[in-house]
mmCIF file of the N, C-alpha and C atoms, coordinates in Angstrom:
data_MODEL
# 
_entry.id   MODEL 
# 
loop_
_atom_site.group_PDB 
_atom_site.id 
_atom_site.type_symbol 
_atom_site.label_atom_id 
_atom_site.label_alt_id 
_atom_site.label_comp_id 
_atom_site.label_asym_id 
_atom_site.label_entity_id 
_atom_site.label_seq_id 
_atom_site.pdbx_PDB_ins_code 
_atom_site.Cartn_x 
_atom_site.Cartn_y 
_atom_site.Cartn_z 
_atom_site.occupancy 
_atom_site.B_iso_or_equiv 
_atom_site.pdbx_formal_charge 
_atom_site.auth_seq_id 
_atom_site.auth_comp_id 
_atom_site.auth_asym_id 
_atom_site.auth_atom_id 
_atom_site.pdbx_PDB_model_num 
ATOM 1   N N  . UNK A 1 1  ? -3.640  -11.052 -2.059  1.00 0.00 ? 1  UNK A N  1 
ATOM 2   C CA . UNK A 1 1  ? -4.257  -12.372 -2.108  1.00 0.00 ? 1  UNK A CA 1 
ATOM 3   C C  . UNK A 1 1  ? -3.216  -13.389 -1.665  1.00 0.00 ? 1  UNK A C  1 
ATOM 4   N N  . UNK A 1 2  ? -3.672  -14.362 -0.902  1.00 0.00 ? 2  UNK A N  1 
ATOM 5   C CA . UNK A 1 2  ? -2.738  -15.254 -0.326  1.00 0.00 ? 2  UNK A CA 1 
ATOM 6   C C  . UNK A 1 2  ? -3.250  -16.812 -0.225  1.00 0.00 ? 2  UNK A C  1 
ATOM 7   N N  . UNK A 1 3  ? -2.428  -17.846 -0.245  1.00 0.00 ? 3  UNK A N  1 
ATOM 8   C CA . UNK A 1 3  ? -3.140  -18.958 -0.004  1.00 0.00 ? 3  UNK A CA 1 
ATOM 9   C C  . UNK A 1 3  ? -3.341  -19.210 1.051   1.00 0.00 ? 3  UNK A C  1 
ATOM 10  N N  . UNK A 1 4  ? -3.649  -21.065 1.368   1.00 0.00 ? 4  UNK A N  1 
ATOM 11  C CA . UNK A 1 4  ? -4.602  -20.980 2.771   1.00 0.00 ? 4  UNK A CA 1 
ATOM 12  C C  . UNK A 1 4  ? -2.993  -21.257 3.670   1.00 0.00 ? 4  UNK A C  1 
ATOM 13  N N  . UNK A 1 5  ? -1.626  -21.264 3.275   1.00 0.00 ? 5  UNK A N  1 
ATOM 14  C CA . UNK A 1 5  ? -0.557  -21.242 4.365   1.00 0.00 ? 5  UNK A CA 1 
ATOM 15  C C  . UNK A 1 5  ? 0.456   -19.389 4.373   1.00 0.00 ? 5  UNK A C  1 
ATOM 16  N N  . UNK A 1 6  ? -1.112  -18.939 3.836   1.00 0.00 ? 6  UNK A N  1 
ATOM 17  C CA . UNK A 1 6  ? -0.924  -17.129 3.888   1.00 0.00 ? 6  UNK A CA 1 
ATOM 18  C C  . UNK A 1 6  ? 0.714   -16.683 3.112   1.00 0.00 ? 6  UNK A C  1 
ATOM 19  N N  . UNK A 1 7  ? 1.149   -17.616 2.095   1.00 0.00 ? 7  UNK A N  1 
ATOM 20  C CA . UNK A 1 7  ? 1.909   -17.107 1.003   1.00 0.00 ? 7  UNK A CA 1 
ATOM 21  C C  . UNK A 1 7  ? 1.439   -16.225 0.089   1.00 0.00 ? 7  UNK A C  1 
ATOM 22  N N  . UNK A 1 8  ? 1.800   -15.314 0.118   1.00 0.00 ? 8  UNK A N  1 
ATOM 23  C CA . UNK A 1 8  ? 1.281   -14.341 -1.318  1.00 0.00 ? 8  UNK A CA 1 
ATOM 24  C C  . UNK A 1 8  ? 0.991   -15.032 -2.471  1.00 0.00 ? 8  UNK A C  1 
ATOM 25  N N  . UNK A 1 9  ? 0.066   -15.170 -3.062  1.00 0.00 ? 9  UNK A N  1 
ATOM 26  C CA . UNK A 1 9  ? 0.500   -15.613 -4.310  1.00 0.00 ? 9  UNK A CA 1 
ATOM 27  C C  . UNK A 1 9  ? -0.242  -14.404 -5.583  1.00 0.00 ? 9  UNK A C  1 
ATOM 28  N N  . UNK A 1 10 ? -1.033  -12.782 -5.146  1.00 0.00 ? 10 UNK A N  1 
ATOM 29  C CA . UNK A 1 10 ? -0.983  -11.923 -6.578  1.00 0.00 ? 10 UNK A CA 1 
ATOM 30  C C  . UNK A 1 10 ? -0.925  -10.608 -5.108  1.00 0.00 ? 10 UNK A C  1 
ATOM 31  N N  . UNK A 1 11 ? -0.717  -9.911  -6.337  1.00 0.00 ? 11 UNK A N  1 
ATOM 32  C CA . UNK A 1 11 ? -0.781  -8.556  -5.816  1.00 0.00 ? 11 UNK A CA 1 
ATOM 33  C C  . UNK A 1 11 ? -2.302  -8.150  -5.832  1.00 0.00 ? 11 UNK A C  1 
ATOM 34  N N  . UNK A 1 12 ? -3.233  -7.191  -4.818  1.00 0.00 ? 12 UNK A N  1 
ATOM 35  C CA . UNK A 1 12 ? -4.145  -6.854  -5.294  1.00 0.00 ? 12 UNK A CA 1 
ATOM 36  C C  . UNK A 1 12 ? -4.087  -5.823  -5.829  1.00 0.00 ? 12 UNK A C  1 
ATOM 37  N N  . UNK A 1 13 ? -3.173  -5.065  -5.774  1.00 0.00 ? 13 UNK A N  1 
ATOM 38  C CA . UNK A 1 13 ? -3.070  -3.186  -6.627  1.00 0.00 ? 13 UNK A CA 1 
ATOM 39  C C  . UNK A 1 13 ? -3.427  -2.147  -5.332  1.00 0.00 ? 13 UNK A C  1 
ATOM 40  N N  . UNK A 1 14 ? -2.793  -1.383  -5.442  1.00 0.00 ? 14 UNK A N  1 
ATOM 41  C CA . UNK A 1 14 ? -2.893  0.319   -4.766  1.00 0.00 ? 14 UNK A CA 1 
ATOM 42  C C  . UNK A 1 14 ? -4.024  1.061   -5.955  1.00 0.00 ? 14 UNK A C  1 
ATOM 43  N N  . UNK A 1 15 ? -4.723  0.593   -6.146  1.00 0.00 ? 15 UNK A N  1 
ATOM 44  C CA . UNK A 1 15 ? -5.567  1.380   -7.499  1.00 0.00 ? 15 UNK A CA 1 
ATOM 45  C C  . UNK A 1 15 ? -6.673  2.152   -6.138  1.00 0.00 ? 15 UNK A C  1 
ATOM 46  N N  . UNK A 1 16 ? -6.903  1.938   -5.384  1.00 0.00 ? 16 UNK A N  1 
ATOM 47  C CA . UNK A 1 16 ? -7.804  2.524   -4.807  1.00 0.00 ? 16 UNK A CA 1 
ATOM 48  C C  . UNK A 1 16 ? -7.799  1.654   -3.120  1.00 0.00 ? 16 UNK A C  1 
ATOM 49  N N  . UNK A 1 17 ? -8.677  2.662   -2.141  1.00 0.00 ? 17 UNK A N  1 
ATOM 50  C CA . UNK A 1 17 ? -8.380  2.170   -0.738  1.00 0.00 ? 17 UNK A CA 1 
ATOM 51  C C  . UNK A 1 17 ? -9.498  1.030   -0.374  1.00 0.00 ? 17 UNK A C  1 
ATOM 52  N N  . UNK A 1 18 ? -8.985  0.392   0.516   1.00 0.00 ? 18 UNK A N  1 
ATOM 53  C CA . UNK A 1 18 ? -10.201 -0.548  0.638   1.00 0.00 ? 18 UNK A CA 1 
ATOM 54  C C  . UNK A 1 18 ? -10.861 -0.568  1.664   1.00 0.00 ? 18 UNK A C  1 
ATOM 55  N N  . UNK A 1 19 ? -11.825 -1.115  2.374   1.00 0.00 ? 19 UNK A N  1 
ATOM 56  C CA . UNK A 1 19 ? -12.038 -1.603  3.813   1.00 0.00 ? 19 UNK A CA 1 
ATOM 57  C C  . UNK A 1 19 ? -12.902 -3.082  3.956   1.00 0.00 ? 19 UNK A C  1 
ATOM 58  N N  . UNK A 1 20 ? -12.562 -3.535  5.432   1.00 0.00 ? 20 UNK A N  1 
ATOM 59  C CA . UNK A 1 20 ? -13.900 -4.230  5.492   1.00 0.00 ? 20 UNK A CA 1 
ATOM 60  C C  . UNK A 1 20 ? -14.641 -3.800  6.588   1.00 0.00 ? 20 UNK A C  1 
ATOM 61  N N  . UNK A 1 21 ? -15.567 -4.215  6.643   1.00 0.00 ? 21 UNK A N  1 
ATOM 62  C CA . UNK A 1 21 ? -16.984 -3.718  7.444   1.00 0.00 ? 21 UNK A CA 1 
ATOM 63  C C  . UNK A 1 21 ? -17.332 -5.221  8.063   1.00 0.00 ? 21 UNK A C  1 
ATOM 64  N N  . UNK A 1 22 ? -17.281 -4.793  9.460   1.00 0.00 ? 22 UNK A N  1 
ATOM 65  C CA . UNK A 1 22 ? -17.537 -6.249  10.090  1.00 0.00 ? 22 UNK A CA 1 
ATOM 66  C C  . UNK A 1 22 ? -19.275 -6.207  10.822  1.00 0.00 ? 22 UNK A C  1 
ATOM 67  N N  . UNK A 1 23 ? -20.113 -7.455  10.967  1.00 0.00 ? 23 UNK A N  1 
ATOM 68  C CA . UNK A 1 23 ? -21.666 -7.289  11.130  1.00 0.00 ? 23 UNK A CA 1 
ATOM 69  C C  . UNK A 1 23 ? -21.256 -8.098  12.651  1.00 0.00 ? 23 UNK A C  1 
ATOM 70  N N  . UNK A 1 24 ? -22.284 -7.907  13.249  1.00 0.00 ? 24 UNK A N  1 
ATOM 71  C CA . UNK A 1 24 ? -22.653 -8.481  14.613  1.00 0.00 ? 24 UNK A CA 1 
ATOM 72  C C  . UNK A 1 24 ? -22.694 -10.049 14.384  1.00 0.00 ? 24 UNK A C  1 
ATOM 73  N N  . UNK A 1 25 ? -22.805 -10.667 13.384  1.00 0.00 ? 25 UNK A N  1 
ATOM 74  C CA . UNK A 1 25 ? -23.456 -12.072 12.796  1.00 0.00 ? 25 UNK A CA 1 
ATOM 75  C C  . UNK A 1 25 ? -22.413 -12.284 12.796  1.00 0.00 ? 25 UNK A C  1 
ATOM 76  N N  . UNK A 1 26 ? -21.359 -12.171 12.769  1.00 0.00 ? 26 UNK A N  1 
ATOM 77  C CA . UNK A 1 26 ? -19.985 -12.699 12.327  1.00 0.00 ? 26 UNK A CA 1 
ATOM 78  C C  . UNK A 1 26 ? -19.690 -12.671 10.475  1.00 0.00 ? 26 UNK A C  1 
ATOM 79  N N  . UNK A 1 27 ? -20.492 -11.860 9.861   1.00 0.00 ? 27 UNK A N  1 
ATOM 80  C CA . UNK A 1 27 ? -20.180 -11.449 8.794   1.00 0.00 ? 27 UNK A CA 1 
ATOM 81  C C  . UNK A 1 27 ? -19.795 -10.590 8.345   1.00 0.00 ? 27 UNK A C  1 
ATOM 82  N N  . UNK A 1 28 ? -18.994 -10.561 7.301   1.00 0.00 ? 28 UNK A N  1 
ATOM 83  C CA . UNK A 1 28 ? -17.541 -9.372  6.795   1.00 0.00 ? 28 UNK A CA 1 
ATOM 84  C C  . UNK A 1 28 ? -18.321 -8.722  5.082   1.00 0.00 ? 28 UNK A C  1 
ATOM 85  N N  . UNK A 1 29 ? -17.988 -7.899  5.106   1.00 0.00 ? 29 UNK A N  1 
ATOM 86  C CA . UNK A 1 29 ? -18.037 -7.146  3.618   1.00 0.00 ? 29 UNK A CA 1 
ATOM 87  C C  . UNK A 1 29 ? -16.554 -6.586  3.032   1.00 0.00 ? 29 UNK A C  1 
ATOM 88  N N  . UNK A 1 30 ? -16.440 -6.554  2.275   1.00 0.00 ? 30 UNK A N  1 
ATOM 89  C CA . UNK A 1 30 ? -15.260 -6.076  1.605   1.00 0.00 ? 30 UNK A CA 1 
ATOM 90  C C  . UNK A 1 30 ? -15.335 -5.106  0.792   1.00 0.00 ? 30 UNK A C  1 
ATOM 91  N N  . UNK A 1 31 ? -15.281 -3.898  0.524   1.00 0.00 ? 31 UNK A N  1 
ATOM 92  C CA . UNK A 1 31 ? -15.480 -2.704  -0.115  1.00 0.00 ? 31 UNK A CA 1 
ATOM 93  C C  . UNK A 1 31 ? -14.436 -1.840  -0.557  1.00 0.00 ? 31 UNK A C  1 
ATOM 94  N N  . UNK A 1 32 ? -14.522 -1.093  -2.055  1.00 0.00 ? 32 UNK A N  1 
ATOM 95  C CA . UNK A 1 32 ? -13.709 -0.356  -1.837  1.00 0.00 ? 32 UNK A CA 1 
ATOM 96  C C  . UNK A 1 32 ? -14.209 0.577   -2.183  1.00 0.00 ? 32 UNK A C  1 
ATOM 97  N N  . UNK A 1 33 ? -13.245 1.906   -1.997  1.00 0.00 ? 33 UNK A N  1 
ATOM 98  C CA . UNK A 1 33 ? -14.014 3.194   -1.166  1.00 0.00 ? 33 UNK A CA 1 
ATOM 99  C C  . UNK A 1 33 ? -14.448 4.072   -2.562  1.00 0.00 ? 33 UNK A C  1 
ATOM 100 N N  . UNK A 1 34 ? -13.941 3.766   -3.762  1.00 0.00 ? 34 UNK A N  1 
ATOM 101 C CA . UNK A 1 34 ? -14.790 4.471   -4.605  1.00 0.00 ? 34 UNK A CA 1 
ATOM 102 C C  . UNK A 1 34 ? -15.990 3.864   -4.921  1.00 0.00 ? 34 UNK A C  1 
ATOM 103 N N  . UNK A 1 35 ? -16.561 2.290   -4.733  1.00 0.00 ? 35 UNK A N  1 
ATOM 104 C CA . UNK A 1 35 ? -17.922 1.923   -5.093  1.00 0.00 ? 35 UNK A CA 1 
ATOM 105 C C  . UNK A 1 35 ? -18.874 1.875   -3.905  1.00 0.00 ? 35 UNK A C  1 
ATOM 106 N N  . UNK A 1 36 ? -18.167 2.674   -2.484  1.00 0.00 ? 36 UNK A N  1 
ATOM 107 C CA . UNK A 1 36 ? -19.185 2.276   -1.467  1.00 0.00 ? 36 UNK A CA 1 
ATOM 108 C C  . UNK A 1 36 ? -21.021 2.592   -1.673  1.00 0.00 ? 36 UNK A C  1 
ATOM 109 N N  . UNK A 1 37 ? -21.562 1.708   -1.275  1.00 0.00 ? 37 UNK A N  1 
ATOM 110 C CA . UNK A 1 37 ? -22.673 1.502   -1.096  1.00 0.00 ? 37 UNK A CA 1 
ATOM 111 C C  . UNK A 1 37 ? -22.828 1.381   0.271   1.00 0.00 ? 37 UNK A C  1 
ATOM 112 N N  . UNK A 1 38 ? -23.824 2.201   1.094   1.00 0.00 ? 38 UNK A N  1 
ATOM 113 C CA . UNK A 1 38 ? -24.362 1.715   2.152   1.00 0.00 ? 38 UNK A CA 1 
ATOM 114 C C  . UNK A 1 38 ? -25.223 0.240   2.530   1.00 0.00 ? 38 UNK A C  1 
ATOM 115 N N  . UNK A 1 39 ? -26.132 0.156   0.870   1.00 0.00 ? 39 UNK A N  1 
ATOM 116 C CA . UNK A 1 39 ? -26.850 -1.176  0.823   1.00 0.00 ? 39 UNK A CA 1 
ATOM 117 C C  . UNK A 1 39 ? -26.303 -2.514  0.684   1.00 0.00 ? 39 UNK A C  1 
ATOM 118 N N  . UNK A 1 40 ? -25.734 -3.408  1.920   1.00 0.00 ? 40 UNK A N  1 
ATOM 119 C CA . UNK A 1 40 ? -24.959 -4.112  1.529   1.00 0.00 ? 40 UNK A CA 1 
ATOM 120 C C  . UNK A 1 40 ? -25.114 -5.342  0.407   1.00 0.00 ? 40 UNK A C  1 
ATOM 121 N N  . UNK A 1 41 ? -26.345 -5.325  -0.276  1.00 0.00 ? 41 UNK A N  1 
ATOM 122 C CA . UNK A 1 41 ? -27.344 -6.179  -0.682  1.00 0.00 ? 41 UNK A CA 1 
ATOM 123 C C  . UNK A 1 41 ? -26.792 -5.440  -2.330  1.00 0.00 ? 41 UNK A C  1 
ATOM 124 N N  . UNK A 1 42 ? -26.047 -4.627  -2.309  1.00 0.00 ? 42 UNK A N  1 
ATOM 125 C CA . UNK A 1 42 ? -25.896 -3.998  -4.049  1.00 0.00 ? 42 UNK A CA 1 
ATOM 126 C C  . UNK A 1 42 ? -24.723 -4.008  -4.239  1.00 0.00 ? 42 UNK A C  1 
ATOM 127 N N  . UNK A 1 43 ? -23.317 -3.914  -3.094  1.00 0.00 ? 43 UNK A N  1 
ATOM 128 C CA . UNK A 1 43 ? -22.191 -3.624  -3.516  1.00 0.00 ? 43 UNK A CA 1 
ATOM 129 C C  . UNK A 1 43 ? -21.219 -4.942  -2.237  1.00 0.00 ? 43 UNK A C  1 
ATOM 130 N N  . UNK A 1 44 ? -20.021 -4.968  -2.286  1.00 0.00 ? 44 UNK A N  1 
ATOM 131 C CA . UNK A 1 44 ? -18.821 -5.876  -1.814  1.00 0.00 ? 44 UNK A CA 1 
ATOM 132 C C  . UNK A 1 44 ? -18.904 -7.223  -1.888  1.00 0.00 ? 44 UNK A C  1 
ATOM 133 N N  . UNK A 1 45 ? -17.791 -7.532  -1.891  1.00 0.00 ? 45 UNK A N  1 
ATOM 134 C CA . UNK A 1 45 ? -17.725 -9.083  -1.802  1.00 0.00 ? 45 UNK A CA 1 
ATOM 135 C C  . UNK A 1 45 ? -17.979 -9.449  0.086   1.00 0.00 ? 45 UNK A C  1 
ATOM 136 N N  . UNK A 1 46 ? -18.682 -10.799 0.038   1.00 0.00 ? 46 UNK A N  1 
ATOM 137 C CA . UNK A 1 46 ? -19.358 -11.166 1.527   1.00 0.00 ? 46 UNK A CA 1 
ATOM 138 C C  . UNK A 1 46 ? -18.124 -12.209 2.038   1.00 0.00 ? 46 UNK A C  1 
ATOM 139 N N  . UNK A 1 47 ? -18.325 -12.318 3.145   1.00 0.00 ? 47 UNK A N  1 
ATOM 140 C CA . UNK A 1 47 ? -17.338 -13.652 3.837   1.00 0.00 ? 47 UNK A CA 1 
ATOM 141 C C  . UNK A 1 47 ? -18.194 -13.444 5.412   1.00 0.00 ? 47 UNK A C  1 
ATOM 142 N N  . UNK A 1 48 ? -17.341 -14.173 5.765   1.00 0.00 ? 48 UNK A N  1 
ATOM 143 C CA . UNK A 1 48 ? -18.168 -15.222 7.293   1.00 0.00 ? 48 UNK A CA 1 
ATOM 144 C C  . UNK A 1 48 ? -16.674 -14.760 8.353   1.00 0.00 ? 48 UNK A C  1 
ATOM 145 N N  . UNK A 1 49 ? -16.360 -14.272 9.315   1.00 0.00 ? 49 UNK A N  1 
ATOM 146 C CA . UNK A 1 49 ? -15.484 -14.332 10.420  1.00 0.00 ? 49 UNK A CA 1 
ATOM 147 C C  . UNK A 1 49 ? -15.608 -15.678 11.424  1.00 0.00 ? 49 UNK A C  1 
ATOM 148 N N  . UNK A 1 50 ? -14.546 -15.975 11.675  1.00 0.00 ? 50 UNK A N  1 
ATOM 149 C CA . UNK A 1 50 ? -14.489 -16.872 12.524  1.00 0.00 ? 50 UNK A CA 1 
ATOM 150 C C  . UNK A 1 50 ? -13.656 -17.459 13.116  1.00 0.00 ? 50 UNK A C  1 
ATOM 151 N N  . UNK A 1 51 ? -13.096 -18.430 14.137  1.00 0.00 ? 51 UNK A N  1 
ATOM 152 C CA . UNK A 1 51 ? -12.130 -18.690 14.973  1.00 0.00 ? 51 UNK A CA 1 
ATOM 153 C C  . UNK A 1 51 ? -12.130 -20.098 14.795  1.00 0.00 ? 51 UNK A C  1 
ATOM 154 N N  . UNK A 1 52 ? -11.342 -20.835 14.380  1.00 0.00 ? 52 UNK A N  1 
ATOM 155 C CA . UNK A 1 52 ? -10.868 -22.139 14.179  1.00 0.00 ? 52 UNK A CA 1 
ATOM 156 C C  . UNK A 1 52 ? -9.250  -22.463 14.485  1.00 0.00 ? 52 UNK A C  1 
ATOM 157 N N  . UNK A 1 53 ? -9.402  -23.694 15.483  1.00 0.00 ? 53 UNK A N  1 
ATOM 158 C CA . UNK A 1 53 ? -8.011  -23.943 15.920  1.00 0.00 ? 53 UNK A CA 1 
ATOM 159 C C  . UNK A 1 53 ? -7.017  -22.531 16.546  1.00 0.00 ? 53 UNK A C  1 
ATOM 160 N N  . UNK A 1 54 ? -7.697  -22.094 17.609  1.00 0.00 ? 54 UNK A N  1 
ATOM 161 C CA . UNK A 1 54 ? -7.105  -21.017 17.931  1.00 0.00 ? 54 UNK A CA 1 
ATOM 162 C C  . UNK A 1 54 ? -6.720  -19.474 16.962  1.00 0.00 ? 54 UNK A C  1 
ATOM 163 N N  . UNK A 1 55 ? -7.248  -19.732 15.441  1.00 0.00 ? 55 UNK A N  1 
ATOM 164 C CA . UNK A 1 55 ? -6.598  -19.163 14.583  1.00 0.00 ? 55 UNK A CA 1 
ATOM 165 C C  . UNK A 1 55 ? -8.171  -18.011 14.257  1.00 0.00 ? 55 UNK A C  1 
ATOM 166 N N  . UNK A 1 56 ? -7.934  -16.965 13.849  1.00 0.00 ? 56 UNK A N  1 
ATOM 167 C CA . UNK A 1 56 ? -8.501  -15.658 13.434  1.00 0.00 ? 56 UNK A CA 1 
ATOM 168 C C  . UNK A 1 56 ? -8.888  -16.730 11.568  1.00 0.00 ? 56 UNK A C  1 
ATOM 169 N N  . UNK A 1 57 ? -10.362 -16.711 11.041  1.00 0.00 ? 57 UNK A N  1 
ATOM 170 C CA . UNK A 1 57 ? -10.315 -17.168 9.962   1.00 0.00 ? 57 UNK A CA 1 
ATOM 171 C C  . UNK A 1 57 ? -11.324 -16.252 8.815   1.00 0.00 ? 57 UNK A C  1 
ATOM 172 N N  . UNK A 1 58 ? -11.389 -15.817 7.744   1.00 0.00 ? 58 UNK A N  1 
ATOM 173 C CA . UNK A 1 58 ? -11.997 -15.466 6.934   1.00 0.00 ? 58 UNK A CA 1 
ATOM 174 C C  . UNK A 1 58 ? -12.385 -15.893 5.815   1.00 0.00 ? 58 UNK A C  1 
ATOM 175 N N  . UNK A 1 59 ? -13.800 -16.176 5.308   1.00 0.00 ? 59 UNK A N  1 
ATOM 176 C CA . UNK A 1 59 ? -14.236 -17.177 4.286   1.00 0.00 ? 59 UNK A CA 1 
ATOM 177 C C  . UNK A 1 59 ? -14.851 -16.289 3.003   1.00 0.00 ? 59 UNK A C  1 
ATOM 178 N N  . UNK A 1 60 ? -14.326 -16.015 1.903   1.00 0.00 ? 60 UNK A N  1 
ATOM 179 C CA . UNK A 1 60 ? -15.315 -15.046 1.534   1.00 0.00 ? 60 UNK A CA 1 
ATOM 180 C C  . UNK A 1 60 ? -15.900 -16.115 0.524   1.00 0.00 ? 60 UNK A C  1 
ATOM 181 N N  . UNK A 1 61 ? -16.711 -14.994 0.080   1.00 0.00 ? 61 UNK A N  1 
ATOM 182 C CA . UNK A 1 61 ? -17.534 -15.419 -1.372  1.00 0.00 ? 61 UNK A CA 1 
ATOM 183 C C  . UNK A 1 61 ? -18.092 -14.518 -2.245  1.00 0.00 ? 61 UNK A C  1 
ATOM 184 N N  . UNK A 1 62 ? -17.510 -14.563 -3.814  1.00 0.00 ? 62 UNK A N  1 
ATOM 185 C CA . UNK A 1 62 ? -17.486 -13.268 -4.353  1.00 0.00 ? 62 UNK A CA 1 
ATOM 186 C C  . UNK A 1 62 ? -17.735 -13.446 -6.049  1.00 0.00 ? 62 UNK A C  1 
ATOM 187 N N  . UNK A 1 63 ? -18.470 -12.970 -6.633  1.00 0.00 ? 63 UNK A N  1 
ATOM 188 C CA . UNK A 1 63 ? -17.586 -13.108 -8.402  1.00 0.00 ? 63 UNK A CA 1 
ATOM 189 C C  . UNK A 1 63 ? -17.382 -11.328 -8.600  1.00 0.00 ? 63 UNK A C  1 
ATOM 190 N N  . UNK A 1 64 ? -16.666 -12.011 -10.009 1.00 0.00 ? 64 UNK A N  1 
ATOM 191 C CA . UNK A 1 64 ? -16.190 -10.392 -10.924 1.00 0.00 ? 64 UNK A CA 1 
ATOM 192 C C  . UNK A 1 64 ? -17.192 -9.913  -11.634 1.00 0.00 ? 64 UNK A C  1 
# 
């Protein structure tokens, strides 16, 4: 986890592997590989891809 000038500020843990899954829409999923779900509508946290100011950007949106 990092802030928005990409300083670390927590560890997320080696507890398990992760991925993301990128959509044609410019939308991202975030998963990790012991709760995968195919249905993206039941399992990961969501975010938005996108390009601002020359820069690669990712927006998510998520609870615990």
């Amino acid at each position: 986890m990092a802030d928005k000038n990409y300083n670390k500020i927590r560890d997320i843990g080696k507890d398990v592997d992760r991925k993301i899954q990128f959509y044609e829409n410019g939308r991202v999923r975030f998963l990790s590989i012991d709760m995968e779900e195919p249905d993206p509508e039941k399992t990961g946290m969501r975010g938005v891809i996108y390009s601002k100011n020359n820069a690669l950007k990712i927006d998510t949106q998520f609870a615990n």
